[in-house]
C-alpha positions as CSV (number, residue, x, y, z in Angstrom):
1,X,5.5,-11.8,-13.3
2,X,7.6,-14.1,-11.2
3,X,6.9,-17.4,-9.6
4,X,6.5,-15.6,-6.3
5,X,4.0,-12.7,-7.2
6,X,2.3,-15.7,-9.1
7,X,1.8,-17.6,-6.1
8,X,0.8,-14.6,-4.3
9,X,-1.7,-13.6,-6.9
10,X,-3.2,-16.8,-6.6
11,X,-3.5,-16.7,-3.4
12,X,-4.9,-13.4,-2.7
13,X,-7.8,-14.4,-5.6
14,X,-8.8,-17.5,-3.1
15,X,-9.0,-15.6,-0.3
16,X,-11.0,-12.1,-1.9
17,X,-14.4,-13.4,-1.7
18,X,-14.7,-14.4,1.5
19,X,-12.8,-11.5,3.0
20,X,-15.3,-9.8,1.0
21,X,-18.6,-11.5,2.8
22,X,-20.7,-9.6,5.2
23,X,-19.0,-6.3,4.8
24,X,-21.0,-3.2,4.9
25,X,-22.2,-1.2,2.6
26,X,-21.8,2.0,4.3
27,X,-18.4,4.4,4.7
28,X,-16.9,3.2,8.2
29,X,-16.4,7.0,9.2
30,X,-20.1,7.7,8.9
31,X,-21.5,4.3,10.4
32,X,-21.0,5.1,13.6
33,X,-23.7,5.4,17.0
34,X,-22.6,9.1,17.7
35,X,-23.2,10.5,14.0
36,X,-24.4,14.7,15.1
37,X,-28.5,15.1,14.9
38,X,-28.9,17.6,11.9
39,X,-29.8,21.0,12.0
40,X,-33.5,22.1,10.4
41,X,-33.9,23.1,7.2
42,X,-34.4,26.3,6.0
43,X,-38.1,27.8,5.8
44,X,-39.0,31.2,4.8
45,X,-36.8,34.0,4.0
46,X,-33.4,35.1,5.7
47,X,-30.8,37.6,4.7
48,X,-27.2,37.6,5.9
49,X,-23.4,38.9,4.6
50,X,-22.0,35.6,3.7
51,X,-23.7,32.5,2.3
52,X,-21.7,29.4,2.3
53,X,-23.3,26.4,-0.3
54,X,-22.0,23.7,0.8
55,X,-21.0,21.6,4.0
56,X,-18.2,19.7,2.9
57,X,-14.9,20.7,3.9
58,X,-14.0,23.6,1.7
59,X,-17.7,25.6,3.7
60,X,-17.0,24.1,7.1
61,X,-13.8,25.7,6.9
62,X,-14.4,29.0,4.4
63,X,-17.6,29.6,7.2
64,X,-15.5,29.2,10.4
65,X,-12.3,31.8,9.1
66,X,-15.0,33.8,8.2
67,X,-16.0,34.4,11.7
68,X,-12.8,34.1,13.2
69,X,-11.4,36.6,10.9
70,X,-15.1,39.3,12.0
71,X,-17.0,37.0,14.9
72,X,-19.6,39.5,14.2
73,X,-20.1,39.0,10.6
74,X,-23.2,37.1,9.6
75,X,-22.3,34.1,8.4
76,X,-25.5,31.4,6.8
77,X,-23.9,28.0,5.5
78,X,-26.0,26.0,3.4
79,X,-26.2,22.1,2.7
80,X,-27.9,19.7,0.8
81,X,-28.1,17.1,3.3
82,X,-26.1,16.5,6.0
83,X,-22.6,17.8,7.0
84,X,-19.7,15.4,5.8
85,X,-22.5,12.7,3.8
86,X,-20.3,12.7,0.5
87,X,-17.1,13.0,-0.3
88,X,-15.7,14.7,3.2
89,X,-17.0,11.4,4.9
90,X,-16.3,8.7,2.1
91,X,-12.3,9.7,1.9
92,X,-8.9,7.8,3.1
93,X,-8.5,10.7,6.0
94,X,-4.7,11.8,4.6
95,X,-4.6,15.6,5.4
96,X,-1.8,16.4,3.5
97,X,0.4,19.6,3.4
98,X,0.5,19.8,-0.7
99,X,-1.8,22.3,-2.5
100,X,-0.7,20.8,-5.8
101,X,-1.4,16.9,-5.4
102,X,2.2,16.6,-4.9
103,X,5.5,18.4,-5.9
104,X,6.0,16.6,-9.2
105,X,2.4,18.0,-10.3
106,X,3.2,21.4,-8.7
107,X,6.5,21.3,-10.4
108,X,4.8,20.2,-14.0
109,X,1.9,22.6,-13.5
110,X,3.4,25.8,-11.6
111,X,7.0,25.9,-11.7
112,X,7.9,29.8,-11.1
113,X,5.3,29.5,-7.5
114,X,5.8,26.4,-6.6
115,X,8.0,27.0,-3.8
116,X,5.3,29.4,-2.1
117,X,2.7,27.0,-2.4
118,X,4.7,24.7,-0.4
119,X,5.2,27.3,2.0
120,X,1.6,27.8,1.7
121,X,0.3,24.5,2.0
122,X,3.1,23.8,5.1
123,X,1.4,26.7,6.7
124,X,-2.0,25.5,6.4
125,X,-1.2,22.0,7.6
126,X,0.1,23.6,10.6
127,X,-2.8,25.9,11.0
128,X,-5.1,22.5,10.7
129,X,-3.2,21.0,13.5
130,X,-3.7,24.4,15.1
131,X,-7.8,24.5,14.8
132,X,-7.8,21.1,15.6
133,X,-6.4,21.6,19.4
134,X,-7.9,24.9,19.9
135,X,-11.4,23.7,19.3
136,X,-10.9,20.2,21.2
137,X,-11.8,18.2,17.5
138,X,-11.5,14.5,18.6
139,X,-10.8,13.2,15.2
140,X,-7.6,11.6,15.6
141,X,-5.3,13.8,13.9
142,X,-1.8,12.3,14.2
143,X,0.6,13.8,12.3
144,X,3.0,10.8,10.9
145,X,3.9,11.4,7.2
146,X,3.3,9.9,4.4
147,X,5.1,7.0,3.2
148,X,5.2,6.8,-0.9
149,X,6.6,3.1,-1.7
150,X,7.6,1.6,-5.3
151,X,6.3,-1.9,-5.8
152,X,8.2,-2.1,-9.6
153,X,11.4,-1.5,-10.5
154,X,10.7,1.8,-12.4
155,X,9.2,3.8,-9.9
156,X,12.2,3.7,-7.8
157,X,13.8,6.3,-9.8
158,X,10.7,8.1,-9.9
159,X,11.0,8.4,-6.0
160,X,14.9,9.7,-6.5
161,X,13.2,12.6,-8.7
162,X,10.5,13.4,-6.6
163,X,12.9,13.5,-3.3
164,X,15.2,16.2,-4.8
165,X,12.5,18.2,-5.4
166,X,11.0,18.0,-2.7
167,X,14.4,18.2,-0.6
168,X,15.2,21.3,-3.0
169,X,12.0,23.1,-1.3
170,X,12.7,22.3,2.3
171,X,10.6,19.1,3.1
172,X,11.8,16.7,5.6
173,X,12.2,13.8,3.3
174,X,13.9,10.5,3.4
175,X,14.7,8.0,0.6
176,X,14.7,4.4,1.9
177,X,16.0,1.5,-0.2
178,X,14.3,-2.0,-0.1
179,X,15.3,-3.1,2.7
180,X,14.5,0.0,5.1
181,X,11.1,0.6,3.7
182,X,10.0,-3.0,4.2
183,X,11.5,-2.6,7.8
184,X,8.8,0.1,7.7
185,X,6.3,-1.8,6.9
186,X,6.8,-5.5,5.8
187,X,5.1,-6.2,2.5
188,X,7.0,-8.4,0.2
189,X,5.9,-6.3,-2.8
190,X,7.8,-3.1,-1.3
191,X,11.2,-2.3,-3.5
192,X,12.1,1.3,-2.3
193,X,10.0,4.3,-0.5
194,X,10.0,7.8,0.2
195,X,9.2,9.3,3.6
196,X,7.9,12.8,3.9
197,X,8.6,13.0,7.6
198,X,6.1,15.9,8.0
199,X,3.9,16.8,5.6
200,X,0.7,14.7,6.2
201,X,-1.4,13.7,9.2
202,X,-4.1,11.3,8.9
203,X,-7.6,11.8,10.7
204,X,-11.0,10.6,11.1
205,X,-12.6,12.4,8.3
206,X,-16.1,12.7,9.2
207,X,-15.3,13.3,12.8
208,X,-12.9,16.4,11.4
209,X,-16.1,17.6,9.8
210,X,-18.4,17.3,12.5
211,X,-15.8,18.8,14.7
212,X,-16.1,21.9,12.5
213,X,-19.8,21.3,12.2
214,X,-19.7,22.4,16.2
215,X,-17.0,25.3,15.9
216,X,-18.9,26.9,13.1
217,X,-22.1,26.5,15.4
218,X,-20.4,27.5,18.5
219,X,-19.7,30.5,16.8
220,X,-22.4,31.9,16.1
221,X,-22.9,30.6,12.2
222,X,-26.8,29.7,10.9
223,X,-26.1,25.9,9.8
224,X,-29.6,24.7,7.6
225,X,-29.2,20.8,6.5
226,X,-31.3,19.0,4.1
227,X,-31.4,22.8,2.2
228,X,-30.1,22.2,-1.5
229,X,-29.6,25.4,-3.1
230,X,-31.4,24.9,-6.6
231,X,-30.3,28.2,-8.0
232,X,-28.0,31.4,-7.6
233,X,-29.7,34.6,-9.2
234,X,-27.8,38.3,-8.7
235,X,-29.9,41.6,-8.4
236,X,-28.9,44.5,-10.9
237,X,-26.2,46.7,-10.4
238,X,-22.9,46.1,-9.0
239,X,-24.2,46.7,-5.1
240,X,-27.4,44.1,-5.5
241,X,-26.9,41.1,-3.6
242,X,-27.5,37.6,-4.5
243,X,-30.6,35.2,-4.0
244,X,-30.0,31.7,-3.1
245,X,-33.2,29.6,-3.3
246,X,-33.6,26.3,-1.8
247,X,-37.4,23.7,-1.7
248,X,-38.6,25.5,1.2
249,X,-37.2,29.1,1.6
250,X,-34.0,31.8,0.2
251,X,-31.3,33.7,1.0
252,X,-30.5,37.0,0.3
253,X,-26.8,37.2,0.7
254,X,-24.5,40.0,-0.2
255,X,-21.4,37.3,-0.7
256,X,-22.0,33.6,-1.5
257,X,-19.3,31.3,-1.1
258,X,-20.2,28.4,-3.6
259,X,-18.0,24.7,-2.1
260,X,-20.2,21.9,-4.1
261,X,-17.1,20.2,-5.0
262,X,-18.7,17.1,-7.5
263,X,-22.3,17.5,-7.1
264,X,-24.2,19.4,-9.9
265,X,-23.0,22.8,-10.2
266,X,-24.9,25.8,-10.0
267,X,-22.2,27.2,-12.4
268,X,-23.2,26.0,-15.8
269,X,-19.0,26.9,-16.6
270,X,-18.1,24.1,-13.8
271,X,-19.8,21.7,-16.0
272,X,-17.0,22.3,-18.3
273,X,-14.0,21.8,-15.9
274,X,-15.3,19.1,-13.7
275,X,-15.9,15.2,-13.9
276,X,-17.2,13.0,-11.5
277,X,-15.0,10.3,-10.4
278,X,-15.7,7.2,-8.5
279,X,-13.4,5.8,-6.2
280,X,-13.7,3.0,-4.1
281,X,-12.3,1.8,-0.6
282,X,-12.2,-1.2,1.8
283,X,-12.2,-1.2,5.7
284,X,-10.6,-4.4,7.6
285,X,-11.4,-5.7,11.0
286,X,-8.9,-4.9,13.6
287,X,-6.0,-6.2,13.6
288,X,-4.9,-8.8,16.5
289,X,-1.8,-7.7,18.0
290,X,0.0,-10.7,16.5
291,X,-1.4,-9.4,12.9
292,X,0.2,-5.8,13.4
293,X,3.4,-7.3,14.3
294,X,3.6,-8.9,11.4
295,X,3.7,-5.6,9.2
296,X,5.6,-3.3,11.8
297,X,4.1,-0.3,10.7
298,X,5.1,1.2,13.9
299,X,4.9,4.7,12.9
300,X,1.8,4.7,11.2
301,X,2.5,6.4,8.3
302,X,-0.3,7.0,5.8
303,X,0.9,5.1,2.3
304,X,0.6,5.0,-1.5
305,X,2.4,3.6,-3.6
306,X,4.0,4.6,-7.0
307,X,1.9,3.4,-9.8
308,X,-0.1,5.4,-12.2
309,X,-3.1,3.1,-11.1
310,X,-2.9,4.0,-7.5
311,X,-3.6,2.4,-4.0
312,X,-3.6,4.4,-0.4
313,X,-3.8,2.9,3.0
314,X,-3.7,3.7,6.2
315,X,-4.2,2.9,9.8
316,X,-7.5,3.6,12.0
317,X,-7.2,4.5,15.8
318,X,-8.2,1.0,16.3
319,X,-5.8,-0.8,13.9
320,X,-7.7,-1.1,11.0
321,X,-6.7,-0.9,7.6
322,X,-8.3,1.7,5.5
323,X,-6.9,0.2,1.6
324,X,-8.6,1.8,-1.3
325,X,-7.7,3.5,-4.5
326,X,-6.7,1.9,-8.0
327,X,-10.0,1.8,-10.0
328,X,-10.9,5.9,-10.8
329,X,-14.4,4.7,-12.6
330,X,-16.1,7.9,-14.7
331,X,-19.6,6.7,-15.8
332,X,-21.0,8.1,-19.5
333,X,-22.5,11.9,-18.6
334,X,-21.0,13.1,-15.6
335,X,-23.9,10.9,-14.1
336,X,-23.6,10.8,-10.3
337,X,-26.4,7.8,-8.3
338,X,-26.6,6.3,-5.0
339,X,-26.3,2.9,-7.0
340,X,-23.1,3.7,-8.1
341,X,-21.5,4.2,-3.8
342,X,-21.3,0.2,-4.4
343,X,-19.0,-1.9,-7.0
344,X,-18.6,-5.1,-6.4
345,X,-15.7,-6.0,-9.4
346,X,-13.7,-3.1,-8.0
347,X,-14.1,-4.4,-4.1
348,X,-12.8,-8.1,-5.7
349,X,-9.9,-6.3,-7.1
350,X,-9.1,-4.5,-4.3
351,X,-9.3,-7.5,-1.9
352,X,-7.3,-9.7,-4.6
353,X,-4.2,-6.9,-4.5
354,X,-4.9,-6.5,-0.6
355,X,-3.6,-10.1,0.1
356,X,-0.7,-9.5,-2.5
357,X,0.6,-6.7,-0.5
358,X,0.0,-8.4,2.9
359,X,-0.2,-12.0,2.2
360,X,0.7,-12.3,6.2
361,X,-3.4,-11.3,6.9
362,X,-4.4,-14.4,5.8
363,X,-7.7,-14.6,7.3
364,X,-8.6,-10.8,7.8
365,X,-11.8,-9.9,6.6
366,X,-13.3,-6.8,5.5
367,X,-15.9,-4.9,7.9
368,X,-17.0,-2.0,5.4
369,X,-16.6,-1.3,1.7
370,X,-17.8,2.1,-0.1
371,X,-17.8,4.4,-2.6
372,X,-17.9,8.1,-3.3
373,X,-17.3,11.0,-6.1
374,X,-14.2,13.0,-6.2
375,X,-14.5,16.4,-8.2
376,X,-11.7,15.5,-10.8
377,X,-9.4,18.6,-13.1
378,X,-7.4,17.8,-15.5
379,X,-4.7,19.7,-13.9
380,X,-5.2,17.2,-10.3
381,X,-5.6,20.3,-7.9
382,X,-7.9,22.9,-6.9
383,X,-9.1,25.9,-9.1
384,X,-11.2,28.8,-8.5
385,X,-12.6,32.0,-9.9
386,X,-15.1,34.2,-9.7
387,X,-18.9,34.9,-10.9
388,X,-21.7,37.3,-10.6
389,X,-19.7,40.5,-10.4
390,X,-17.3,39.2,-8.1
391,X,-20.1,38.7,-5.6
392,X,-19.8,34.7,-5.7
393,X,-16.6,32.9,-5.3
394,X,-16.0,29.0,-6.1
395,X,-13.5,26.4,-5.4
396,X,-13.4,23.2,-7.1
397,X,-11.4,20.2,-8.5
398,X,-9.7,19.2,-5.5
399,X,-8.7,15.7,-6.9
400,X,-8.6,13.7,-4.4
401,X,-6.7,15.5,-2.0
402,X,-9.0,17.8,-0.9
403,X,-8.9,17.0,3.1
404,X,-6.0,19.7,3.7
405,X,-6.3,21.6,1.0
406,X,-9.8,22.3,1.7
407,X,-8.9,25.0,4.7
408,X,-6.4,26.8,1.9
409,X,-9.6,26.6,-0.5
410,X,-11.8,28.0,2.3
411,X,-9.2,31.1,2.5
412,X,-9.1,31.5,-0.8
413,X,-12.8,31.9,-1.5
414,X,-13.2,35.0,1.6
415,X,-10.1,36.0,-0.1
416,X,-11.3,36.4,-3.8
417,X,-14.8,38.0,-1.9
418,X,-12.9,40.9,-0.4
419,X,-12.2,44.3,-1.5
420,X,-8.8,44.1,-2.2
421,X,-5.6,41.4,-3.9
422,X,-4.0,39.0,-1.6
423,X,-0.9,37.1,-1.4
424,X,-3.5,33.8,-2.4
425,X,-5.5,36.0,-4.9
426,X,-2.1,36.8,-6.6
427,X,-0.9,33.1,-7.4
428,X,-1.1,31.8,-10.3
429,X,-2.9,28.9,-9.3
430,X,-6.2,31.4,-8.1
431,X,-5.5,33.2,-11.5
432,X,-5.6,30.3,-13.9
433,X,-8.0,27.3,-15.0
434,X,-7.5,23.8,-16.1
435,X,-8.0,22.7,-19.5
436,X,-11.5,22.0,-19.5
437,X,-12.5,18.6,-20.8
438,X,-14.5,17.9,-24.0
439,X,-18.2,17.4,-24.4
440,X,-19.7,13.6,-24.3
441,X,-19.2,11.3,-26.2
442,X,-15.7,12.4,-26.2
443,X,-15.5,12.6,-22.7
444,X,-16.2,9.2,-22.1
445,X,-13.9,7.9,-24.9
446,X,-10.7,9.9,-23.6
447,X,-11.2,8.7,-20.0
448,X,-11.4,5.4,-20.9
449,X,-8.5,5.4,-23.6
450,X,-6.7,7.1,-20.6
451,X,-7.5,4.4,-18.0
452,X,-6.6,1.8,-20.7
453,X,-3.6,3.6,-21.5
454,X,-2.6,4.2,-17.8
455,X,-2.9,0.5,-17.1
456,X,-0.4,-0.4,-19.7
457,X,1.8,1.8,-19.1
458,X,2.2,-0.3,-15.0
459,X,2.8,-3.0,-16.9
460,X,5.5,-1.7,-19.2
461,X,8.2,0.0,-16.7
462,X,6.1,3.3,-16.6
463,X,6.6,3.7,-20.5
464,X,3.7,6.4,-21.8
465,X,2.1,5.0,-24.7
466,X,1.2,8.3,-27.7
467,X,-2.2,9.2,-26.2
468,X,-0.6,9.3,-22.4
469,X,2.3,11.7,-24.2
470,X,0.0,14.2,-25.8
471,X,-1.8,14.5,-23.2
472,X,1.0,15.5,-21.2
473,X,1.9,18.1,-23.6
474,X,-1.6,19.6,-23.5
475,X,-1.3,19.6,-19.8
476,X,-4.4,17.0,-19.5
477,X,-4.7,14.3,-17.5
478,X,-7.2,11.6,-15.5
479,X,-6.5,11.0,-11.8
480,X,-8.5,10.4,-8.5
């Protein structure tokens, strides 16, 4: 470490805590006075086509294609409490075009299809932007790009790597060198970036979601809230439907799409693939004009920067900074509580490396700070298959980068639910599984030697230590 980021460090420490004071403990997006009443729950007995579990992202949007593929098929869409309450409402809002949490992960994980699945996921950005106007969703969609920016010396030529791939497949990319990128945005810690031009918008989150809450209503779809589904039992014979009971009623539902994301499966073979993440973010005040001048940032761009321990900010309509990321905190069991939404040692942290990126905000303070799960694979992007028949359909292990590729997942699931093979049904990606991870106490151990081993490798020019290696070979991996 140099004098500099010493003094910085120091710095940033002093001014964490009180930045930290009276911030609250609620996600920004979903403290607000407008938040939609919810829908009843569901009592007694109804039947209908297509059951959607589920009103995170991946239902809202599998429910609303679904009727605007057939406006008169019966759709029923199912959730446990209230549209956008976990992970859809906890996010950073980045809506980004890639299906594959990136093209270097698309590249590692599906080399032969990878340049359809940026087709793909290009398409189904723009078909986001799309839905978005045609339905009049005031969530702040603004379509600025995504700026990825090296803070040590060896992720520079990471950023070289990832730029010819990504130019190779026809993204609108450009490679900045110290001194552009920190004309970008001014942080003293910035040493290169990368600019995809195009290929992510950032939004409101929960206002996306209750935007699609309203088109999915508006369109005729039965929307119960506060209606877990507790279990998912199929009738004999290949033409039976499926039951879906909730506390106080069912569904009998010739389809089901299931979208539960990191909440207990009903698919005891999710258990297998799936672990709970915790990630954690911080909210500032508005910005004074004099504040936002001093870190440019005049296009906005949604950021994250290059280390395996990662950070992503971004700007609110009011000038806010949205900063959260680094810490990816697994507890022992896959055990998801309410508790666990608030951590204070990670909000220190993330206040401490706030200041070192901006040391200029002296004096900011933070208005919210929150936490929430992310359904984590080992291979960092969605999966999906098939149960009961072929009469329930799943999506799952998003990653963290769910808020785009949610709509692709949605189109998936009616996809895999119809009667005959798709362009989407045909990928490789639909067709395969992640490794699944091993059974506590293992669990726990390699997600913590992986953190540990992650950590070290930041502070040794990106060098992957034996563990980090073999699990690259296995095609495993830890990320949020």
């Amino acid at each position: 470490m140099t004098t500099a980021q010493a003094a910085r460090a120091q710095a940033a420490r002093a001014q964490a805590a009180s930045a930290l004071a009276g911030a609250r403990p609620v996600s920004y997006w979903l403290d607000q006075p407008d938040v939609p009443a919810p829908q009843p729950p569901l009592a007694g007995h109804v039947t209908t086509e297509l059951a959607v579990v589920g009103g995170g992202f991946t239902g809202l949007w599998a429910a609303l294609q679904a009727k605007e593929a057939d406006p008169g098929r019966d759709v029923v869409l199912l959730e446990g409490r209230r549209v956008a309450w976990a992970g859809t409402g906890r996010n950073g809002g980045f809506c980004a075009a890639s299906l594959t949490h990136g093209v270097s992960n698309g590249q590692d994980r599906f080399p032969g299809e990878l340049a359809t699945l940026e087709r793909l996921g290009r398409q189904n950005l723009d078909e986001i932007e799309q839905a978005v106007a045609r339905y009049g969703i005031d969530c702040g969609f603004a379509r600025t790009g995504e700026l990825a920016v090296a803070t040590q010396p060896w992720q520079v030529e990471g950023l070289r790597e990832t730029a010819a791939i990504a130019s190779g497949l026809g993204s609108d990319v450009r490679l900045l060198d110290g001194d552009a990128v920190r004309a970008e945005v001014n942080s003293p810690t910035y040493l290169g970036g990368l600019w995809d031009m195009g290929g992510c918008a950032t939004v409101d989150p929960a206002r996306l979601a209750w935007g699609l809450r309203q088109a999915c209503l508006e369109a005729g779809v039965r929307l119960y809230e506060d209606s877990p589904v507790r279990s998912v039992t199929a009738a004999a014979g290949p033409a039976g439907g499926l039951t879906l009971r909730t506390p106080a009623g069912q569904v009998t539902a010739r389809r089901a799409a299931l979208a539960t994301g990191a909440l207990a499966p009903l698919l005891r073979r999710l258990r297998y693939y799936l672990i709970p993440v915790y990630d954690y973010v911080l909210m500032t005040e508005p910005l004074s004009a004099a504040q936002l001048a001093s870190i440019g940032w005049r296009h906005r761009q949604g950021i994250g920067d290059s280390a395996n321990q990662f950070h992503y900010y971004r700007l609110t309509g009011d000038n806010r900074i949205l900063w959260g990321g680094y810490d990816a905190i697994y507890y022992f069991g896959s055990k998801v509580a309410a508790a666990r939404d608030q951590r204070p040692a990670t909000f220190r942290k993330l206040a401490e490396q706030f200041f070192e990126t901006f040391p200029q905000l002296e004096g900011l303070r933070f208005s919210h700070q929150w936490g929430g799960v992310i359904d984590t694979c080992s291979r960092f992007c969605a999966f999906f298959g098939t149960a009961h028949q072929g009469r329930l359909a799943y999506a799952a292990g998003y990653t963290g980068l769910g808020v785009g590729a949610s709509r692709f997942g949605g189109r998936v699931l009616l996809d895999l639910l119809g009667d005959e093979p798709t362009e989407l049904t045909q990928l490789e990606m639909v067709r395969t599984k992640p490794i699944p991870f091993p059974p506590e106490p293992l669990r726990s151990a390699g997600v913590q030697l992986t953190r540990w081993s992650l950590a070290r490798a930041d502070t040794r020019d990106g060098r992957r230590n034996l563990w980090l290696r073999a699990l690259d070979r296995a095609g495993l991996g830890f990320d949020s």
